[in-house]
PyMOL CGO cylinders between C-alpha atoms (Angstrom):
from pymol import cmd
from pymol.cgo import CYLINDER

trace = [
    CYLINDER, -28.45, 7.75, 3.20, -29.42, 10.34, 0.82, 0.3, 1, 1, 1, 1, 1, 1,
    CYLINDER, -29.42, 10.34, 0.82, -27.40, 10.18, -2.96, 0.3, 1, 1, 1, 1, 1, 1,
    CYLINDER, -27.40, 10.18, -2.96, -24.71, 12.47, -2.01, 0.3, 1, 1, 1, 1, 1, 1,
    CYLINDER, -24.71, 12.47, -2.01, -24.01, 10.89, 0.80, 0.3, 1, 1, 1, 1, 1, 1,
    CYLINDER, -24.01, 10.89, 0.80, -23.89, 7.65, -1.37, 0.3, 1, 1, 1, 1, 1, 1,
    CYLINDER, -23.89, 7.65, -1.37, -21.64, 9.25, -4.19, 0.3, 1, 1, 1, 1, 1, 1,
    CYLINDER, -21.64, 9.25, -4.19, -19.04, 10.57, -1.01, 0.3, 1, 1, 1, 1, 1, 1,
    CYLINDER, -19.04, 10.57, -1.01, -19.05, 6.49, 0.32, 0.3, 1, 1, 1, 1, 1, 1,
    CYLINDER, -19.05, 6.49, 0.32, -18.66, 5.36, -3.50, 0.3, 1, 1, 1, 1, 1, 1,
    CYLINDER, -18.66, 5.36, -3.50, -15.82, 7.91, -4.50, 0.3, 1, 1, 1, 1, 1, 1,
    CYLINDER, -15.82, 7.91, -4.50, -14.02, 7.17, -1.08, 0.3, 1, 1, 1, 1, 1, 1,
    CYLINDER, -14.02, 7.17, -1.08, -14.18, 3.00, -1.26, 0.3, 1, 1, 1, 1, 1, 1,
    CYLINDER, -14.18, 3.00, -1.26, -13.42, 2.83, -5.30, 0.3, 1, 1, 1, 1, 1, 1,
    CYLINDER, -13.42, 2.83, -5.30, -10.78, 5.99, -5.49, 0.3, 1, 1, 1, 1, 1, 1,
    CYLINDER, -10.78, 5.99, -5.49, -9.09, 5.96, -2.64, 0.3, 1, 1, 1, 1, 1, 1,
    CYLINDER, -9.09, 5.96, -2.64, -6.06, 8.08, -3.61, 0.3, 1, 1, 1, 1, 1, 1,
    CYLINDER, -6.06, 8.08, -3.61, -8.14, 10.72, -4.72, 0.3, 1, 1, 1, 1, 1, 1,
    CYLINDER, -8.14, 10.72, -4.72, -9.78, 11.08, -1.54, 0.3, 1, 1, 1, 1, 1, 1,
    CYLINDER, -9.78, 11.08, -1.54, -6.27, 10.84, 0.25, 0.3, 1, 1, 1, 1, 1, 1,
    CYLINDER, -6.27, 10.84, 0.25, -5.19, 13.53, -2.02, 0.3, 1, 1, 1, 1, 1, 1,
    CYLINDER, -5.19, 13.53, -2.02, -8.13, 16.10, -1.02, 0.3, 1, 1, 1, 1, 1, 1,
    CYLINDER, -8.13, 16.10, -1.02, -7.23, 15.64, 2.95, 0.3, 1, 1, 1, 1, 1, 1,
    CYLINDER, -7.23, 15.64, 2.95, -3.58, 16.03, 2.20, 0.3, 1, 1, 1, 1, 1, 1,
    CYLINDER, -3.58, 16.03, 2.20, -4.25, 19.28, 0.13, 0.3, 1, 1, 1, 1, 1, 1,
    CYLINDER, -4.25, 19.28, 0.13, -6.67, 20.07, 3.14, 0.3, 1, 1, 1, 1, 1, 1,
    CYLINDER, -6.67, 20.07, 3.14, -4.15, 19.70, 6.26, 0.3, 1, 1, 1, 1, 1, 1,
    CYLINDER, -4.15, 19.70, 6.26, -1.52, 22.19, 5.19, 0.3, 1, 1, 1, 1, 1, 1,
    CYLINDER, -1.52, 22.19, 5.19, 0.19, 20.70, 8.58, 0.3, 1, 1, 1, 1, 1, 1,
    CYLINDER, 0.19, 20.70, 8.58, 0.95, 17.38, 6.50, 0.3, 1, 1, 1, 1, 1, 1,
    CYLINDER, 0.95, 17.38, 6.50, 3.79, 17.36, 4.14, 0.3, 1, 1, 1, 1, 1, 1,
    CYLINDER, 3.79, 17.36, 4.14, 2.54, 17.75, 1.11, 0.3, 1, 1, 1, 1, 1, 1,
    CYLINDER, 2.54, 17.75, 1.11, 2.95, 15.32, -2.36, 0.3, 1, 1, 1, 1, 1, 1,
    CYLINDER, 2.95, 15.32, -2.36, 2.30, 12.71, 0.08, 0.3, 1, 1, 1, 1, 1, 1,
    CYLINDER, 2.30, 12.71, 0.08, 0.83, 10.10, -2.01, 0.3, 1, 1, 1, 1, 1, 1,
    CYLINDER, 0.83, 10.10, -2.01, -2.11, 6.75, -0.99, 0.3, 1, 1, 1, 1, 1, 1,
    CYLINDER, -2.11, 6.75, -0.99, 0.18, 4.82, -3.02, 0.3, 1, 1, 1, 1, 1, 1,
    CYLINDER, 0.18, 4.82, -3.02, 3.83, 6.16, -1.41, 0.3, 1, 1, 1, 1, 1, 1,
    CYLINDER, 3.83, 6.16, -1.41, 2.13, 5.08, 1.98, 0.3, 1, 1, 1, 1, 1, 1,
    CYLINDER, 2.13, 5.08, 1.98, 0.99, 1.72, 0.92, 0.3, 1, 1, 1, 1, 1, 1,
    CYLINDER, 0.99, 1.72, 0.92, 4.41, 1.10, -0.45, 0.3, 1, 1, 1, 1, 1, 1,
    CYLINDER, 4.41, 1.10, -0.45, 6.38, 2.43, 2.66, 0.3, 1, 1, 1, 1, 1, 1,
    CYLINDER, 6.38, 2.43, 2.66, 4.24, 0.04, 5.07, 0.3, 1, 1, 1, 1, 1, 1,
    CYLINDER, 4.24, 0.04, 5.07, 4.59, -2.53, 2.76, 0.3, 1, 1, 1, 1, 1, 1,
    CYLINDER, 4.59, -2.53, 2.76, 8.81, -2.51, 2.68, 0.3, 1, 1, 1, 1, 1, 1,
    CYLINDER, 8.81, -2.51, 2.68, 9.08, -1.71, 6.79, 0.3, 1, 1, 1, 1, 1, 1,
    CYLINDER, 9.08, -1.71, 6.79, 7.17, -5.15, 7.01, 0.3, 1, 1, 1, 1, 1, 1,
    CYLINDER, 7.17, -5.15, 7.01, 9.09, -7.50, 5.05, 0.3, 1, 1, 1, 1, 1, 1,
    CYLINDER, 9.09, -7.50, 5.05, 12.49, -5.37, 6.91, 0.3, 1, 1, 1, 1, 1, 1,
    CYLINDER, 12.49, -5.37, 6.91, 10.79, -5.99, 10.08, 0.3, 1, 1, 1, 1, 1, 1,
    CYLINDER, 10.79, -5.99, 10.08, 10.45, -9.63, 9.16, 0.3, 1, 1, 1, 1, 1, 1,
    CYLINDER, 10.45, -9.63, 9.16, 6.65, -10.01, 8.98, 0.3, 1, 1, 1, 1, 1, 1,
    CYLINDER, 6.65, -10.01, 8.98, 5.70, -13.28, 7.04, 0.3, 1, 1, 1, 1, 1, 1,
    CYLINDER, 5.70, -13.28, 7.04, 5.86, -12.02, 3.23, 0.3, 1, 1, 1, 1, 1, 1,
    CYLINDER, 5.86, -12.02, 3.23, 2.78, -14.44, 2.65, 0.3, 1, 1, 1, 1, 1, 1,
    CYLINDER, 2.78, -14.44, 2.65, 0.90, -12.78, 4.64, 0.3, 1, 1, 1, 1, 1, 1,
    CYLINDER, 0.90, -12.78, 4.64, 1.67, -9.15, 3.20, 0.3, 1, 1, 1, 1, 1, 1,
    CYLINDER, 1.67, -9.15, 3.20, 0.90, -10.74, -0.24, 0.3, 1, 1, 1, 1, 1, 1,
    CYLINDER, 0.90, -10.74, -0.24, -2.22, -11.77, 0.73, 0.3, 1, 1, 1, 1, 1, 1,
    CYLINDER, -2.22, -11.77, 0.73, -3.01, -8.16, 2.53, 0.3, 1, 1, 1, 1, 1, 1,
    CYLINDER, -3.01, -8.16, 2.53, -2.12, -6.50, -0.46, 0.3, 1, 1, 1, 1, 1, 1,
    CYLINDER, -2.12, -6.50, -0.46, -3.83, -8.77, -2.71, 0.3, 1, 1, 1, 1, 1, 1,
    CYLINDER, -3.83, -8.77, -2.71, -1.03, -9.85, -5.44, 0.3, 1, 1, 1, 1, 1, 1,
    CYLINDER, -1.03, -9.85, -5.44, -1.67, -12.96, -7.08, 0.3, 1, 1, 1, 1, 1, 1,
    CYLINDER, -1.67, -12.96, -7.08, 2.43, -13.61, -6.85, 0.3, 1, 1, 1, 1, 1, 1,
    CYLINDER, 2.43, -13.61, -6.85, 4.96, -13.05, -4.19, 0.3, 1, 1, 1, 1, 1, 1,
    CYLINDER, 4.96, -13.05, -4.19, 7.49, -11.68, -6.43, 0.3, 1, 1, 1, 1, 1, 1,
    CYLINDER, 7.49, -11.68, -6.43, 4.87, -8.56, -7.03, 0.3, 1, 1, 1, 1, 1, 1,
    CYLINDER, 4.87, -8.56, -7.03, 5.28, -7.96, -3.34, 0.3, 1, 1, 1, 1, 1, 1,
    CYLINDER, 5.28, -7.96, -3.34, 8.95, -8.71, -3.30, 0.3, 1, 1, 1, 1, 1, 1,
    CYLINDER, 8.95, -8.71, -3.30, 9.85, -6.88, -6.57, 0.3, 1, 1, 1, 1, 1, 1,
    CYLINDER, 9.85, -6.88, -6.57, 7.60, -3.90, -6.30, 0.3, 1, 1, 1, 1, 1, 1,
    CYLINDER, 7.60, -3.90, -6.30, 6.60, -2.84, -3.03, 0.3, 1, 1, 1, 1, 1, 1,
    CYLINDER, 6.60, -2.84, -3.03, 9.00, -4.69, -0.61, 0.3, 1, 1, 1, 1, 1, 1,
    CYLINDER, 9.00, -4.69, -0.61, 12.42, -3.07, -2.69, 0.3, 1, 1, 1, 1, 1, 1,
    CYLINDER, 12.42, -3.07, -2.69, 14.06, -6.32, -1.70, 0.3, 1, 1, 1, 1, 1, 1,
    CYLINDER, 14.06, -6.32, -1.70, 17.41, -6.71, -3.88, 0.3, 1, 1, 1, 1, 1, 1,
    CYLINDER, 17.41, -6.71, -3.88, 19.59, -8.87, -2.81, 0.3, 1, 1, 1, 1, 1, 1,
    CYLINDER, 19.59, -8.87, -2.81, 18.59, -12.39, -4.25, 0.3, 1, 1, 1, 1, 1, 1,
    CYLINDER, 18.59, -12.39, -4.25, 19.37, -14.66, -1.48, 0.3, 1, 1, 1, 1, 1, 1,
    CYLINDER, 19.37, -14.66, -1.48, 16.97, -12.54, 0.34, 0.3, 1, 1, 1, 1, 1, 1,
    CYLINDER, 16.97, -12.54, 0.34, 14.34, -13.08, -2.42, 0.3, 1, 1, 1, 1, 1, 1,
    CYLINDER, 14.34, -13.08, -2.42, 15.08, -16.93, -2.37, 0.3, 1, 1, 1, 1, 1, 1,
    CYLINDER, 15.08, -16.93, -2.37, 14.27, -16.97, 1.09, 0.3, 1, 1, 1, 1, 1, 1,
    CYLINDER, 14.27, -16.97, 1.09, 11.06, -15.26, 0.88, 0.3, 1, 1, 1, 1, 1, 1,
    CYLINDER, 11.06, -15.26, 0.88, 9.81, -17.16, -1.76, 0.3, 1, 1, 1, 1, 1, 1,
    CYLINDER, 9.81, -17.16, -1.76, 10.00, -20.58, 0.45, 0.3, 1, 1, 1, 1, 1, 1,
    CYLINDER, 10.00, -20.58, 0.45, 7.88, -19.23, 2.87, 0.3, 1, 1, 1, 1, 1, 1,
]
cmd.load_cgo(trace, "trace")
């Protein structure tokens, strides 16, 4: 691996969303202002609504507390909801 080819690897495992960005902008197909993080968040919410184990999405996602995951990405608002969540 030469060191451009080392730069591309670093740029695409450390910034992410910029990379994401670049093939967005490049496949006019796509719709556009679709953002790394408005993905991550989307999956993130159809899984808890879909009932996947919220532990388990934590841990995927890498918060250090389930009410990031609940609060943030998951959108969950009603509090008996939340209550649940938390004792699994």
């Amino acid at each position: 691996m030469d060191d451009s080819q080392f730069f591309a690897v670093s740029i695409a495992i450390f910034y992410p969303s910029k990379v994401f960005s670049k093939l967005i902008k490049k496949m006019p197909e796509l719709p556009q202002g679709i953002t790394f993080h408005g993905l991550r968040s989307s999956c993130v919410s159809i899984l808890v609504h879909q009932g996947m184990d919220v532990k388990s999405i934590q841990k995927w996602v890498g918060h250090a507390d389930i009410d990031t995951t609940l609060r943030i990405y998951a959108k969950v608002k009603d509090k008996e909801s939340k209550r649940e969540y938390r004792k699994q």
